[in-house]
N, C-alpha and C positions, 0 to 999 in steps of 0.2 A: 445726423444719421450716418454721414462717414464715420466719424468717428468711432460709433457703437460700432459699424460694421466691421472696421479696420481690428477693435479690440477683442470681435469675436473669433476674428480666423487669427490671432496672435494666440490664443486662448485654444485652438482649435489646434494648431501646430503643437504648443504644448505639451497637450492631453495626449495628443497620437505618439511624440515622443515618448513620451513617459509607459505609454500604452507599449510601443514596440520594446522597449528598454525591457520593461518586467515579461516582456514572451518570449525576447532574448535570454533572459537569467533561466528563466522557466526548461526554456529548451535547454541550454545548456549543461544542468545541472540533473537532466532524466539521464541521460546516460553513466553516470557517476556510481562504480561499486562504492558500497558500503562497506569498512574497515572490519574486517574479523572484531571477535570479542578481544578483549585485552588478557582474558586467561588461555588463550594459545589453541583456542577451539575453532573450527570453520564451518561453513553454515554452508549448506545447499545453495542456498539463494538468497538475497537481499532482499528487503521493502519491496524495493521497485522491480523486481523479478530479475535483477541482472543476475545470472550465475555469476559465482567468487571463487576461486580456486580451493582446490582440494590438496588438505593436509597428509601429505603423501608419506609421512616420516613414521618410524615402525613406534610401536606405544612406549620401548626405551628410552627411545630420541626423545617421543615428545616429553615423559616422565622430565630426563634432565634437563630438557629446554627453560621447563616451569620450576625445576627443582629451585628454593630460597633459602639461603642460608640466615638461620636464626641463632644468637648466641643471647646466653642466659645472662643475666646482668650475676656479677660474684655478689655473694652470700655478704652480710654485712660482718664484719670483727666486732665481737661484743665483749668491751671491758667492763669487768663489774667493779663498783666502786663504792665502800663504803662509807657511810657520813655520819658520824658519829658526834658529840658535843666538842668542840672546836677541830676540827678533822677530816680531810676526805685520807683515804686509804684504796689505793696509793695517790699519792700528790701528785705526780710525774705520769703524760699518758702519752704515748709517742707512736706517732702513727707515718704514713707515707702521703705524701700528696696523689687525689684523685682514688685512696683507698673510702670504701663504705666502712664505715665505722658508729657501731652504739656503743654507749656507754649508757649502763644499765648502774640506779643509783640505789641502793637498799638504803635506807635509813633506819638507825640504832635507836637513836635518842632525840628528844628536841624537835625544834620546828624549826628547815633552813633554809637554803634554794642553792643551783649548782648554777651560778652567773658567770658566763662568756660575752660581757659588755660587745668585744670587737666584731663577734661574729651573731650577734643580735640576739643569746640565749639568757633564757633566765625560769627554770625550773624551779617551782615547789613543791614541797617536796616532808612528809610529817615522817614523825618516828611510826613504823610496823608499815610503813609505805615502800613500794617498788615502782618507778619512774625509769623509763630507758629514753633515753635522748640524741635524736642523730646529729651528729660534730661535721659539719661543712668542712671538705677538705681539699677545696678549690684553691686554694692559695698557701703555698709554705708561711712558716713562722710559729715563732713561740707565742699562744696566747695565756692571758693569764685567768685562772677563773677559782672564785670563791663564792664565800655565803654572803648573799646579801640583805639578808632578815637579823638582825641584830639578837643574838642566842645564847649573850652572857661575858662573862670576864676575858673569856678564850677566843669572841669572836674576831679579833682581827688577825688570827693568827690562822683562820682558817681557811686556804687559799692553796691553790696548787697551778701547774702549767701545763700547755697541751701542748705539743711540741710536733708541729707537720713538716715531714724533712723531706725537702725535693725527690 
C-alpha cells in the first residue's frame, strides 16, 4: 500500500507540473500582437483584441514600400534552318552563352532529325514539316549536330556545328 501510495503523489506532482507549465505558455503567449499581413497592410486589431500599430505613411510611401521590381525574361533568337536532302542551311549557328535561342527547322525534302548527342537533342523532323527547337546554352563550346535517320548517299555529310561563345 505504500508503494501504490508513494506512486500516486509521484504521478500527482507530475500532472500539476505539466498542468502549471501549459498555464504558464497559455498566459504567456495572450499578450503577444499579432504580425501585420505580409503585403504592408495594418489591422485595427488582432485575434486576441490586442491593438497593433497604425500605418502612419502617406499612400506614396506605402505604394513604393510594396513597389516589386519584375523583369521580362528576353524574347528567344530564332534561327531558321533548313534541311534539305543531305544539308542543314546554314551549317554554322553561333550564339552566346546564357542567350535564349530557337532554332526553327523547315524541312524541303526527305525524312531526317536535327541531333545534338552532347546536349541531349534529337528532333524528327519530315519534308512540308516545321519543328523549332530550344538549344541549351548553359555552357560555352562547339557542339556538333547532324541527321541521324540514315536519308541516302549524302547522309554522312549532313552535319553542322553550334558554336556557344563565352
Amino acid at each position: 500500500m505504500a508503494v501504490l501510495s508513494l506512486s500516486l503523489t509521484a504521478m500527482s506532482k507530475s500532472f500539476a507540473l505539466t498542468l502549471a507549465s501549459v498555464a504558464l505558455l497559455a498566459g504567456c503567449s495572450a499578450g503577444v500582437p499579432v504580425a501585420p499581413p505580409p503585403d504592408g497592410t495594418s489591422s485595427e486589431a488582432s485575434s486576441n483584441g490586442v491593438s497593433l500599430e497604425q500605418d502612419n505613411s502617406t499612400g506614396l510611401e506605402a505604394a513604393a514600400t510594396r513597389r516589386t521590381t519584375t523583369t521580362k525574361a528576353p524574347a528567344a533568337r530564332t534561327v531558321d534552318v533548313v534541311v534539305d536532302n543531305w544539308s542543314f542551311t546554314p551549317s554554322s549557328i553561333p550564339m552566346k552563352k546564357g542567350e535564349t535561342v530557337a532554332v526553327r527547322l523547315t524541312a524541303v525534302a526527305g525524312m531526317h532529325s536535327f541531333s545534338v548527342p552532347e546536349l541531349g537533342i534529337n528532333q524528327r523532323i519530315e519534308a512540308g514539316q516545321t519543328v523549332t527547337v530550344m538549344i541549351p546554352t548553359d555552357r560555352a563550346g562547339a557542339f556538333s549536330f547532324r541527321c541521324a535517320i540514315p536519308c541516302g548517299s549524302g547522309h554522312r555529310d549532313m552535319k553542322g556545328t553550334l558554336v556557344v561563345q563565352p
